[in-house]
Each structure stands twice: as C-alpha cells, then as structure tokens.
VEXDREN-2710 file (C-alpha; in Angstrom, 1 decimal):
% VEXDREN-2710
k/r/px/py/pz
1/UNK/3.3/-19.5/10.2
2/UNK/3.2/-17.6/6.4
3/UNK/0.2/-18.7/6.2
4/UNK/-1.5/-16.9/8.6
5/UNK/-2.8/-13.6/8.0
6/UNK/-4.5/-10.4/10.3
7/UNK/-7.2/-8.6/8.5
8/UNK/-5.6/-5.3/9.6
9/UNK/-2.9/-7.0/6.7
10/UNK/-5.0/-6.4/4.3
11/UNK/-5.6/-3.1/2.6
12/UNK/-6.8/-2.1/-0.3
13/UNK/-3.4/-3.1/-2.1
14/UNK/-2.5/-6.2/-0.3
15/UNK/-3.4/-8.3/-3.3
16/UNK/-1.5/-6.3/-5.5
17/UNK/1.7/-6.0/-3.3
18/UNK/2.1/-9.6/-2.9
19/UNK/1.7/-10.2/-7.4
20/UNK/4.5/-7.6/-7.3
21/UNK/6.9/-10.1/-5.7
22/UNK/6.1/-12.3/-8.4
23/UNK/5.7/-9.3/-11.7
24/UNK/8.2/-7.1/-12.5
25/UNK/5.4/-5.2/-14.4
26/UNK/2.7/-3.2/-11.9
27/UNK/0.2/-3.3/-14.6
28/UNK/0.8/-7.2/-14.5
29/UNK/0.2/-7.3/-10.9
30/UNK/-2.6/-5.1/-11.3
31/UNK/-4.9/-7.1/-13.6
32/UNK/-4.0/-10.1/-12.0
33/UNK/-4.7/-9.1/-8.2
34/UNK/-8.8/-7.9/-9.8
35/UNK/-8.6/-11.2/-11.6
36/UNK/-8.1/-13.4/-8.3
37/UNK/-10.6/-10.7/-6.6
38/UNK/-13.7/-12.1/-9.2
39/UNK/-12.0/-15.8/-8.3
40/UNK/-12.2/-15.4/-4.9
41/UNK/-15.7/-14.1/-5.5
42/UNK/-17.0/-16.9/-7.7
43/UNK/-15.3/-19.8/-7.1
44/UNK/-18.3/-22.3/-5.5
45/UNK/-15.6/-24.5/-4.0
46/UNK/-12.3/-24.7/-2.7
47/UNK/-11.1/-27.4/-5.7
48/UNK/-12.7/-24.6/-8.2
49/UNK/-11.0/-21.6/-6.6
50/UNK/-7.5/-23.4/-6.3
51/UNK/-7.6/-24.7/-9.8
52/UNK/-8.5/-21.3/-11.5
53/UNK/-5.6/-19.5/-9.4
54/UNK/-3.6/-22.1/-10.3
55/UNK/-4.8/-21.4/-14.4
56/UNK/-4.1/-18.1/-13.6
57/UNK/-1.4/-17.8/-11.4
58/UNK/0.9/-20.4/-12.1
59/UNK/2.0/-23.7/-10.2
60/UNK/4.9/-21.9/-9.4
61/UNK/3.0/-19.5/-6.8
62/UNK/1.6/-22.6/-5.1
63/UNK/2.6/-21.6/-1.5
64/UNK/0.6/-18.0/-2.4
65/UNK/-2.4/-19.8/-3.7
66/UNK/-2.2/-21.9/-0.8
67/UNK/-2.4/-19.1/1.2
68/UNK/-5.0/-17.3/-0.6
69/UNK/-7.3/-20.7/-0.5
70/UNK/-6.6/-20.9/3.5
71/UNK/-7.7/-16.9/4.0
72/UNK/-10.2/-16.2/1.3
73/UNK/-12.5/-14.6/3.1
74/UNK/-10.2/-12.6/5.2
75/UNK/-8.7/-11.3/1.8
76/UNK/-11.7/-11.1/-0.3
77/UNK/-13.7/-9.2/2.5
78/UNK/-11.1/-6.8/4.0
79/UNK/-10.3/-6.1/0.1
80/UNK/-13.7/-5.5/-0.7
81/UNK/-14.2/-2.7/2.7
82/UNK/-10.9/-1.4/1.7
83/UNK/-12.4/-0.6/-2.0
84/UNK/-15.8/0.6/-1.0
85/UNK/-16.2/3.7/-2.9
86/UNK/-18.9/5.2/-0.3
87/UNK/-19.9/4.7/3.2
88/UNK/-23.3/2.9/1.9
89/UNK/-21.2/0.0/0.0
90/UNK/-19.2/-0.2/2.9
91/UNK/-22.2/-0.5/5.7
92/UNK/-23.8/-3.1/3.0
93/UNK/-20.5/-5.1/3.5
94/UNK/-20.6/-5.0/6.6
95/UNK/-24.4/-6.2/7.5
96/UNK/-23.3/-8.9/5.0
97/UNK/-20.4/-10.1/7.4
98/UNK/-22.1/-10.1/10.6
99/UNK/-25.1/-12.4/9.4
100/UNK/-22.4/-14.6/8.6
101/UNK/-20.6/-16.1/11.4
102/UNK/-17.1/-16.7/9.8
103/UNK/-17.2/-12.9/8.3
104/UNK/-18.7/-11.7/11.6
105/UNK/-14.9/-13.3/13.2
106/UNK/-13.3/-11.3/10.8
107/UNK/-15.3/-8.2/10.6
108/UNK/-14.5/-8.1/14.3
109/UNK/-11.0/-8.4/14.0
110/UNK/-10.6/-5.6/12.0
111/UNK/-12.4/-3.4/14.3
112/UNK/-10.9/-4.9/17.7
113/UNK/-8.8/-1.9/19.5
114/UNK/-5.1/-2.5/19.0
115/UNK/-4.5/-3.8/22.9
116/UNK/-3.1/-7.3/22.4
117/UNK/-1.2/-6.0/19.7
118/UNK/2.4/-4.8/21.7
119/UNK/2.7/-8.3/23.5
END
C-alpha cells in the first residue's frame, strides 16, 4: 500500500520532496519538512505527534500525516543518517539504532544488499 515505505526511500530530501507536492514554494517545503523533523523528534506520543502535524500541516494532508505517524522512525532515522554531517554523528546514530530493536529492523534494512530487490 502508500503507506508503506523502504528506508532506502528515504534520503536526505525525502521529507522535503513529498511538502513539494503539497507547496508550490520550496522554501515552504523547506521549513516545513525541519519543522515535522523536530516533531517527529519530540513528540512523546502518537496522539501528540499527529496533532502537531496536523497544527502544522493541515487536515488536508491527512493521508501524508498518516503516513508519517505509521513510519516515523523509518523517516526520522534514515533522515537523520542521510544529514549526518561527519562519520562520528553518523556511527552515534547508528549505535543508537541497534540498542533499539525497532531501529536495529530498520538500520538493517538500509544496509541489506540489494538481492530481493529485482523479484
């Protein structure tokens, strides 16, 4: 379905490439895909984090938020590896997804060889 995401999707832009579906203006889209990075960050809850996407998104994004909400991890994570300005954030990152075990899935994922891709 939409709503499911690889996190070899998501790159360093891949927030900001969806907002430009919904802004004409890439400086919008800009500001808005750091603003749901910090929510995805801080939100303590998924009632909090769809809420404040909600505030600042829109109702009329629902189906994005929704998807956002179902992979936030995924998309806060692989965002946050894609962004690492040196290899030391990026290992920090890293050790912090594999003592987790639903970052560890992901973390994993990304670095899976490509061999059950061409099915």
């Amino acid at each position: 379905s939409s709503d499911t995401l690889h996190p070899r999707d998501i790159d360093a832009f891949w927030l900001q490439r969806e907002l430009n579906k919904y802004y004409a203006d890439a400086e919008a889209s800009r500001s808005k895909s750091e603003e749901v990075q910090e929510i995805l960050k801080s939100a303590n809850d998924e009632r909090e984090l769809e809420n404040k996407l909600m505030l600042l998104l829109g109702h009329d994004k629902f189906s994005f938020i929704r998807l956002l909400r179902k992979n936030r991890n995924m998309v806060l994570y692989c965002t946050l590896l894609a962004t690492a300005q040196s290899s030391k954030e990026k290992k920090e990152i890293e050790a912090k997804m594999e003592a987790d075990p639903d970052l560890a899935q992901i973390l994993h994922a990304l670095n899976e060889t490509d061999k059950g891709d061409l099915i």
